[in-house]
SEDO-716310 format. One record per residue (C-alpha): x, y negated, z; residue in three letters. Coordinates in pm, whole numbers, plus 32768, in hexadecimal, padded with zeros to 4 digits. Last residue first. Example, Ala and Ser with C-alpha at 12.3 -4.5 7.8 and 13.67 -1.06 7.14 Angstrom:
BEGIN
8557806A82CASER 84CE81C2830CALA 
//
This chain:
BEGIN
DBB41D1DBD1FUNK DCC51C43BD20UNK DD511C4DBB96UNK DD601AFDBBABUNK DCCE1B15BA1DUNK DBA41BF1BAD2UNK DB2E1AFABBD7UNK DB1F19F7BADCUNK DA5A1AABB9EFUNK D9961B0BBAFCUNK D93A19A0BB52UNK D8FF1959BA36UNK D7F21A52B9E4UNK D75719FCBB2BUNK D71918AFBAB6UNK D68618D5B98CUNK D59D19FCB9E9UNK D53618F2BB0AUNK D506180AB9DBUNK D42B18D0B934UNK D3861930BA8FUNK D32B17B8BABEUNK D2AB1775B93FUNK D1B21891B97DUNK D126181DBACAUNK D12F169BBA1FUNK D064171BB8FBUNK CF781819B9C2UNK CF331916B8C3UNK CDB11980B848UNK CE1618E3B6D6UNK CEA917CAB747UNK CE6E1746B893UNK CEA41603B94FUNK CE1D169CBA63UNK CE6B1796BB6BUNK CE2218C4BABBUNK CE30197ABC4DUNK CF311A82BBCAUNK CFDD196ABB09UNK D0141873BC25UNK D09719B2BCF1UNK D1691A2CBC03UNK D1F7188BBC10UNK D23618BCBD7CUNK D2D11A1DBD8DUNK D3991989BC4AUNK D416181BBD18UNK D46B18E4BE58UNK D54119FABDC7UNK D5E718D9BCF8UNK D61817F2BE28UNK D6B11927BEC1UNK D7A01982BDF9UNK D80417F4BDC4UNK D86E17E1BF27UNK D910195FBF19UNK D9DE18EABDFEUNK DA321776BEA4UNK DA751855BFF4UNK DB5E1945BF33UNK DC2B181ABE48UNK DC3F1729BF91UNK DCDD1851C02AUNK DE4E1836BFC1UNK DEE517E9C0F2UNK DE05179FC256UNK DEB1167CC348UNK DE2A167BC48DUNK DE6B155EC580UNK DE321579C6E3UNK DE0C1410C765UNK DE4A13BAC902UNK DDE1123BC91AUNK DCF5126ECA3BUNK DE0B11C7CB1FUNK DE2F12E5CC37UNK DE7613E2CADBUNK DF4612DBCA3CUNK E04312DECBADUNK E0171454CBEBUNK E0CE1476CA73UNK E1AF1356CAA0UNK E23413D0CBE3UNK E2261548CB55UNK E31014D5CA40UNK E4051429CB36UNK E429155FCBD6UNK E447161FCAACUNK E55F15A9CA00UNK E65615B2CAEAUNK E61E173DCB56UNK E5EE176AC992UNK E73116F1C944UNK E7F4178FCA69UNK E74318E1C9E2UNK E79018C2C877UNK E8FC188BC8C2UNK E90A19A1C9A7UNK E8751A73C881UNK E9B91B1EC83FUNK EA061B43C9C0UNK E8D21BF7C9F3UNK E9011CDBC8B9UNK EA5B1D28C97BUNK E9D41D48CAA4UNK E8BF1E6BCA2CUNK E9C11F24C962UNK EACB1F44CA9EUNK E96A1FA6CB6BUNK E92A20CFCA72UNK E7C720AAC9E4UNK E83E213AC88EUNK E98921CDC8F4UNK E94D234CC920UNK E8552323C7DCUNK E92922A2C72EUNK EA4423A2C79EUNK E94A24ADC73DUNK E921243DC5E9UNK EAA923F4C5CCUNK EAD22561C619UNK E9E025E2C50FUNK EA652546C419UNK EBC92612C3DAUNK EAC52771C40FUNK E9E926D4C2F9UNK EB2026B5C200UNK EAF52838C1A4UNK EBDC2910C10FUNK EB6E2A5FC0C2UNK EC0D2A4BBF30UNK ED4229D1BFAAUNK EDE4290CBE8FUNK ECED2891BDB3UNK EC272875BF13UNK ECEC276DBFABUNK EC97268ABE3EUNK EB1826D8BE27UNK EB002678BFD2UNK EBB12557BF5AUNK EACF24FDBE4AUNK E9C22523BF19UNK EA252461C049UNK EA9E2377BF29UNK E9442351BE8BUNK E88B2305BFD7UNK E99321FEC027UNK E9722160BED8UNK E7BF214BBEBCUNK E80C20B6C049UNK E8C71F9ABFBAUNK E8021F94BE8DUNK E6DB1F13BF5EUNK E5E9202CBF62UNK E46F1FE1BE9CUNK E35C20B0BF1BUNK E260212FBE11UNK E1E2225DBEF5UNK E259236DBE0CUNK E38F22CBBDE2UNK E3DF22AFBF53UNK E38D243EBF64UNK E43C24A8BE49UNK E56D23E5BEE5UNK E515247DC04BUNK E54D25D2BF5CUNK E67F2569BEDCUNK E720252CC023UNK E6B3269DC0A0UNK E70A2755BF7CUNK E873268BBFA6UNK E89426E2C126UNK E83F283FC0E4UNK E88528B8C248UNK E93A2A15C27FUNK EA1229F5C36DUNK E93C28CBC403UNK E86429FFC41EUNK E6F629E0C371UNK E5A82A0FC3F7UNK E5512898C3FFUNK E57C2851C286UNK E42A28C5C231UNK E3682835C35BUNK E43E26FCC337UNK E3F926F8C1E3UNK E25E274DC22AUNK E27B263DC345UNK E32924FCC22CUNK E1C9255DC160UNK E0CA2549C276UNK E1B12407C2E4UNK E15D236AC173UNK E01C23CAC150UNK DF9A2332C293UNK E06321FBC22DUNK DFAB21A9C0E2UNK E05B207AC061UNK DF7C1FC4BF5BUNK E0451E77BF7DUNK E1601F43BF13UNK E2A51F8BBFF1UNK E40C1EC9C02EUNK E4C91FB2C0AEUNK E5691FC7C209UNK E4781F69C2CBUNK E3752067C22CUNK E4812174C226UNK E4E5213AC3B2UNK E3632169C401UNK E316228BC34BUNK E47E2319C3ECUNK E3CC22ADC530UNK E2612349C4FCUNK E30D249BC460UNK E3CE24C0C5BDUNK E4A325FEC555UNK E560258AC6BFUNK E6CB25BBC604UNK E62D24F2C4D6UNK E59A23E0C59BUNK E6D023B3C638UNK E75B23C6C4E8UNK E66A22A4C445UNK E6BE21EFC59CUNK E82E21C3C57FUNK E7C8217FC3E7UNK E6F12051C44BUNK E7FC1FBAC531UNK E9292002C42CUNK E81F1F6BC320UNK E8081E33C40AUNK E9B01E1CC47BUNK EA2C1E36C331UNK EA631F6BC268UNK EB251F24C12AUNK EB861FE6C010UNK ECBE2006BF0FUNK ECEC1FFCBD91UNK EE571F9FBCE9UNK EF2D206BBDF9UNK EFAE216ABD10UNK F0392283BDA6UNK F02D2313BEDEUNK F19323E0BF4AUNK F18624DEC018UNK F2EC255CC09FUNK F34326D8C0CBUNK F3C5276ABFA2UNK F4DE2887BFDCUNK F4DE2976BEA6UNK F5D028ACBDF0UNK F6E5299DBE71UNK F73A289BBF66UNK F836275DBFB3UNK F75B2649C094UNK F6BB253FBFD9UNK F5902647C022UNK F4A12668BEAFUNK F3542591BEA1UNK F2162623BEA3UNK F13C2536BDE5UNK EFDC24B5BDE9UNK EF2F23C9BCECUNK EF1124C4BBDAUNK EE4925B4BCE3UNK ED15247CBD15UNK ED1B23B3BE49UNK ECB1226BBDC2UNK EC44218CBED6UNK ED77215BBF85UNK ECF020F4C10AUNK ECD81FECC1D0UNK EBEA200EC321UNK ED1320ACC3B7UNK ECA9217CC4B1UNK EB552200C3BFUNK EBF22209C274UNK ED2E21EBC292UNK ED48230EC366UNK EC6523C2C29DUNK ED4A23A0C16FUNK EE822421C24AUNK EDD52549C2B6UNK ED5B2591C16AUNK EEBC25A0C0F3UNK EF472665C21DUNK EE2B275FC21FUNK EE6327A9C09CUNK EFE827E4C0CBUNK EF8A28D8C1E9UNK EEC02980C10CUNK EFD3298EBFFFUNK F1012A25C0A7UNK F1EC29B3BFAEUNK F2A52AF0BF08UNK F33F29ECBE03UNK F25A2AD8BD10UNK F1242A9BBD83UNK F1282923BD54UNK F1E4296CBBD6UNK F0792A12BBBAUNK EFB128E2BC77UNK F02327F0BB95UNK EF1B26E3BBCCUNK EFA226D3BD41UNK F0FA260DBC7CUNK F24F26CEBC97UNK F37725E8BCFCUNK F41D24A1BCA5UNK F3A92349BD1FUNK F40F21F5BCA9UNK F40220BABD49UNK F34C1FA0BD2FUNK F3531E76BBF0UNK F1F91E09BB93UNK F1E11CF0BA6BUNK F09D1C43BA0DUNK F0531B85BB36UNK F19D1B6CBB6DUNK F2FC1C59BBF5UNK F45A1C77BC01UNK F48C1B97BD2AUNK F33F1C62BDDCUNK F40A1DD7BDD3UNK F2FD1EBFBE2EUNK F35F1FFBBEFCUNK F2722125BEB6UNK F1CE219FBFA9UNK F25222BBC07EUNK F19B23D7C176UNK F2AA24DFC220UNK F2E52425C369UNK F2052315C3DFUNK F2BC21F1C480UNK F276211BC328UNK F10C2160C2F7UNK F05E2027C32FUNK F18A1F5BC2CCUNK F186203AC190UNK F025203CC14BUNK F0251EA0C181UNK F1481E63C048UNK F08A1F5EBF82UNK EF5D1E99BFA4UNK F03F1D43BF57UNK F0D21DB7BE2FUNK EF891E3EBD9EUNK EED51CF5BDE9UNK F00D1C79BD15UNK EFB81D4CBBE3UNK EE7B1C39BB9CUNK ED781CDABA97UNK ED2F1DDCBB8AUNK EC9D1CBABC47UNK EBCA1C6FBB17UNK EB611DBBBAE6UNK EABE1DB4BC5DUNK EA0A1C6DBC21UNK E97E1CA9BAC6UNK E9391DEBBB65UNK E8321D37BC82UNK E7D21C4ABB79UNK E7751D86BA92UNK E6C71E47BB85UNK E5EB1CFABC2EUNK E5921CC3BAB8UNK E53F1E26BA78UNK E45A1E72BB70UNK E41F1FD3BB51UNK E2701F94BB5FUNK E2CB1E88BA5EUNK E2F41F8DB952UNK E199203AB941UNK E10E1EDAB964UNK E19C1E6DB819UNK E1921D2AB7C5UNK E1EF1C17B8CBUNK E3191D0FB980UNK E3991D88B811UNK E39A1C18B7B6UNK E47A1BD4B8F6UNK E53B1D02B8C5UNK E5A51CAFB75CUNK E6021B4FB7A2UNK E6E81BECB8B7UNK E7951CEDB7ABUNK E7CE1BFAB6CCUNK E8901AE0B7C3UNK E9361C17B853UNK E9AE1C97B6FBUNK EA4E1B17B6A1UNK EB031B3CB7F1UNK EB9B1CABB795UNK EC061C61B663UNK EC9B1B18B6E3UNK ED4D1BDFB81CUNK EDFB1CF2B710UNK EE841BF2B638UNK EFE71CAAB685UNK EF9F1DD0B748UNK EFEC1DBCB8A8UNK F1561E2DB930UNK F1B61F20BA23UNK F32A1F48BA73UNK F3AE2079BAF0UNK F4C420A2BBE4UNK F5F22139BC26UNK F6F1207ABD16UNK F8492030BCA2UNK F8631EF1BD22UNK F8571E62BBDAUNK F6E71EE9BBCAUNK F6BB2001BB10UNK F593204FB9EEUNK F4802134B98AUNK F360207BB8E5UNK F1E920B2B90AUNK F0D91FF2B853UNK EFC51F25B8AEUNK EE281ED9B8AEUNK EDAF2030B7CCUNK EEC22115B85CUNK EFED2156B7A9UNK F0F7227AB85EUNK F28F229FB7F4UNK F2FB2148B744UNK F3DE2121B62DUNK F4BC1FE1B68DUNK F58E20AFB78EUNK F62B1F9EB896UNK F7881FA1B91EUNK F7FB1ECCBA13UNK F6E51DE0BA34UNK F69D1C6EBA22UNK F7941BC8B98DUNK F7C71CF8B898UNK F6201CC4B844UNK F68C1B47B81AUNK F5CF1A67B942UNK F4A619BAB9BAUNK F3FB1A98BA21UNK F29D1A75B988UNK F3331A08B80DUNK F45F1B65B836UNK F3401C24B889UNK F24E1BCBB778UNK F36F1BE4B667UNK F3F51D1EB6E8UNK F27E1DA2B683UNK F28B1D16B545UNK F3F51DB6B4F0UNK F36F1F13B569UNK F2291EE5B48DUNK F10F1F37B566UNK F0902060B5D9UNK EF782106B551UNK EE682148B64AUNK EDE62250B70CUNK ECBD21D2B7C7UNK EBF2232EB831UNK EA76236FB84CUNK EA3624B0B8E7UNK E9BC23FABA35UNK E88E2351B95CUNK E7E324E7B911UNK E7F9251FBA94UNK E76723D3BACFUNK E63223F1B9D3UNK E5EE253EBA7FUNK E60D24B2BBBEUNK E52E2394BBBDUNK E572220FBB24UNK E53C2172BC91UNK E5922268BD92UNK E67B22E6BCADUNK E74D21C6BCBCUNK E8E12276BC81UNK E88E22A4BB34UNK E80C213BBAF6UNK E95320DEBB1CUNK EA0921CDBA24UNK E8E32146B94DUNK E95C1FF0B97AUNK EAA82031B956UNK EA5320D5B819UNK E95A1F8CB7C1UNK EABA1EB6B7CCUNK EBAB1F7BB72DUNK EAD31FDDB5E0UNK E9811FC5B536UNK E9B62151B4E7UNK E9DD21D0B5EDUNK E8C12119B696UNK E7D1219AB572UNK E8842308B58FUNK E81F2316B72CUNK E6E62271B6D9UNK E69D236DB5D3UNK E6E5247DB6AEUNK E5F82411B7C5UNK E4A12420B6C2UNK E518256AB673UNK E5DC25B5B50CUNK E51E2683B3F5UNK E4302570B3D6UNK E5062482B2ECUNK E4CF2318B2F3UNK E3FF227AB1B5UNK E47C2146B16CUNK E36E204FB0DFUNK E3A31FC3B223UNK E4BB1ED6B17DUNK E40E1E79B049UNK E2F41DECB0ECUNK E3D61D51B1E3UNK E4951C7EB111UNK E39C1B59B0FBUNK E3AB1B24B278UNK E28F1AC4B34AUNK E2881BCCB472UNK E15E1CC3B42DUNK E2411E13B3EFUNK E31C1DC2B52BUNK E2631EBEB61DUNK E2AE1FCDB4F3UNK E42B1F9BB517UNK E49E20F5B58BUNK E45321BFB46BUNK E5D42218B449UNK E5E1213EB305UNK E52C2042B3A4UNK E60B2043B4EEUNK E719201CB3C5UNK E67A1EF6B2F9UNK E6501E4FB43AUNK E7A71E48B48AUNK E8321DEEB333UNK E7431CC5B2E8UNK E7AE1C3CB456UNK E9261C79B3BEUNK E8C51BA5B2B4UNK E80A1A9CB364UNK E9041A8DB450UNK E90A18FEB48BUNK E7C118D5B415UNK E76B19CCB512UNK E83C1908B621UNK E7761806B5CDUNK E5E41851B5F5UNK E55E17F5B4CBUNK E53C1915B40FUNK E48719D9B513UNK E35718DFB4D6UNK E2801924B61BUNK 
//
């Protein structure tokens, strides 16, 4: 295929020039080197260095191409099941600091998206902001109702750049999934449509609105955990208004010890409330990193040594556990309190997509020796994250593809387990799990349960009861008439029987023509049967082709 051609690269030629020059640069590009362009040649004549790991230049080649392929990295960071963990750990350093932009050119943007003068709108607003991420920027202002807030606002031009990178990146993966089979194994069309999606939706600050608008209904009776407020009249697609927290953020774990906080019991509260989204909620923040937790101080009058709310910051990226992955993960821990190897094998194959060369022996021998290994251990003292990581080693090792639903989940149990840990050492988010394992399996075949999937199929049922009377009827009726048919309908095995038709014919036509020659059946030329010799030419002839055939399917 002419590359050229396609649009969107005519569109971005430039920037397309750009993107491969820098995989090139990093040695990264060598599955492009037969791709028709003129400006290739000079391109790979790059050399990359080889003091750096094959992982570290991906990290600097990503850096280096900008917003879009860091968020992509920072994706692929949380997929070790698919990229591996070394590749993963080296991704997760990858940060997307950006310059703000100017102060008047931000107002501008806010002002166009709602609707108003910044004085209309707010009571005081600083221009400079505090924090600039790669999509927005973050501006301390006050509503005129005197509340403090901060206003998050994209980066002007931001969602073009980003487009224009997405249309590049996804003509890369589809060359890189014809060309190179070392790269298709990863799937990088099904990776980049599946982060086209999720960048897309970060793309959009009202998603954000709207999550933080759920966490707070969800959590509004509980005492001592706060979301932010979000203010919707003062805020777009590309504008977030909410309110503003002050206090001492996880990542600060010094100024942490010195408020006097008792820190493990800080560490079970947290991870208690992220495994209570998790597995009662089924919607949970996604992103449970220190920066993203704060320990507010008590409106009350104190020293400034009394902090007792949580507050969860940033509500941008969130998971979702509907009602089949809750199913399949109910029985991956039932299977887990048991140590049933078969069941867990079971629960992974359902819940992944796996190869067409699937060796399931191998797979529960391997899922036994962790449970063997891991077996011995105290909830106390369980390495949930060792554990996670090495069922990710595992699904790796046996080519089995997670849906990037389950790919997040994994990486937040770990991340969380990282996070509780940073501030008490001994803490482990096992002990949190291990009641909801043993309420699944309580509940499983619980009579409450059993009703209500009755009730959810009733629909089903009534259909089929009316239906299958008057099937029967016409059934009985065909079968007393002679005219019962069964009709089978085989897919794609005209190619195999033609192959094994033609297989044969040539095995038939060179034993026969051998045996014209061995008995000089005549015409002969010089002692040789003519027609036994012209038969096993063209049984030579035939079974070439059909080899050939057989070997460009690659079916063997």
């Amino acid at each position: 295929m002419d590359l050229m051609v396609v649009p969107q690269l005519v569109r971005n030629a430039d920037r397309f020039r750009h993107v491969v020059a820098v995989l090139a640069k990093h040695g990264l590009a060598d599955w492009l080197s037969a791709s028709p362009m003129p400006w290739l040649g000079r391109v790979f004549g790059v050399k990359a260095s080889e003091t750096l790991t094959t992982e570290q230049h991906i990290r600097l080649a990503l850096t280096e191409l900008g917003t879009t392929f860091i968020k992509l990295g920072q994706i692929l960071s949380t997929r070790p099941d698919l990229v591996g963990k070394q590749l993963a750990d080296e991704l997760s350093q990858l940060r997307s600091d950006t310059p703000p932009d100017d102060p008047a050119v931000a107002m501008a943007l806010i002002e166009s998206e709602l609707g108003g003068s910044i004085a209309k709108l707010y009571a005081s607003f600083e221009p400079i902001a505090f924090a600039s991420a790669s999509i927005g920027q973050v501006h301390r202002a006050t509503t005129h109702a005197g509340q403090s807030v901060v206003v998050k606002v994209q980066h002007v031009g931001i969602e073009e750049v980003i487009t224009n990178d997405l249309e590049i990146m996804h003509t890369l993966a589809g060359i890189a999934e014809r060309q190179s089979p070392g790269l298709a194994q990863y799937r990088p069309l099904q990776t980049v449509l599946e982060f086209q999606k999720t960048l897309l939706q970060e793309l959009d600050f009202g998603r954000e609105l709207h999550n933080m608008q759920r966490f707070r209904k969800t959590f509004a009776d509980e005492a001592g955990i706060r979301f932010a407020e979000p203010f919707p009249e003062l805020s777009s697609r590309r504008v977030l208004t909410m309110e503003r927290f002050e206090g001492i953020s996880l990542s600060e774990k010094s100024k942490l010890v010195e408020s006097g906080l008792d820190l493990d019991s800080l560490a079970r509260r947290g991870a208690n409330l992220f495994v209570r989204m998790i597995f009662r909620d089924g919607f949970y923040h996604a992103d449970p990193h220190p920066g993203n937790l704060m320990v507010l101080r008590d409106r009350l009058p104190a020293d400034g040594r009394n902090l007792t709310e949580l507050a969860i910051l940033d509500c941008g990226m969130v998971g979702r556990i509907d009602d089949t992955l809750r199913e399949d993960l109910e029985l991956g821990l039932i299977a887990a309190v048991r140590h049933d190897a078969v069941k867990i094998t079971e629960a992974v194959a359902r819940i992944g997509n796996v190869p067409s060369d699937y060796d399931r022996p191998a797979m529960k021998v391997a899922i036994q020796d962790l449970l063997d290994d891991y077996s011995t251990q105290s909830l106390k003292d369980f390495d949930l994250s060792g554990c996670l990581n090495a069922v990710v080693r595992i699904i790796q090792d046996n080519k089995i593809y997670l849906p990037a639903k389950v790919a997040m989940l994994i990486k937040v149990l770990i991340m969380l387990e990282g996070t509780a840990q940073q501030l008490c050492p001994h803490f482990s988010v096992a002990e949190l799990i291990e009641p909801y394992g043993r309420k699944a399996l309580r509940n499983r075949f619980a009579a409450k349960r059993l009703l209500g999937r009755l009730k959810a199929n009733i629909e089903d049922w009534e259909h089929f009861l009316t239906i299958l009377p008057r099937d029967t009827a016409d059934i009985l009726r065909n079968l007393k008439q002679g005219k019962f048919d069964v009709h089978l309908q085989h897919r794609r095995l005209e190619p195999v029987v033609n192959r094994l038709v033609m297989g044969i014919l040539t095995a038939a036509l060179f034993m026969g023509s051998a045996a014209l020659c061995s008995n000089q059946v005549r015409p002969t030329l010089l002692g040789f049967s003519v027609p036994g010799f012209v038969g096993c030419g063209v049984a030579v002839v035939m079974g070439f082709r059909i080899t050939l055939a057989i070997r460009r399917t690659g079916q063997r």
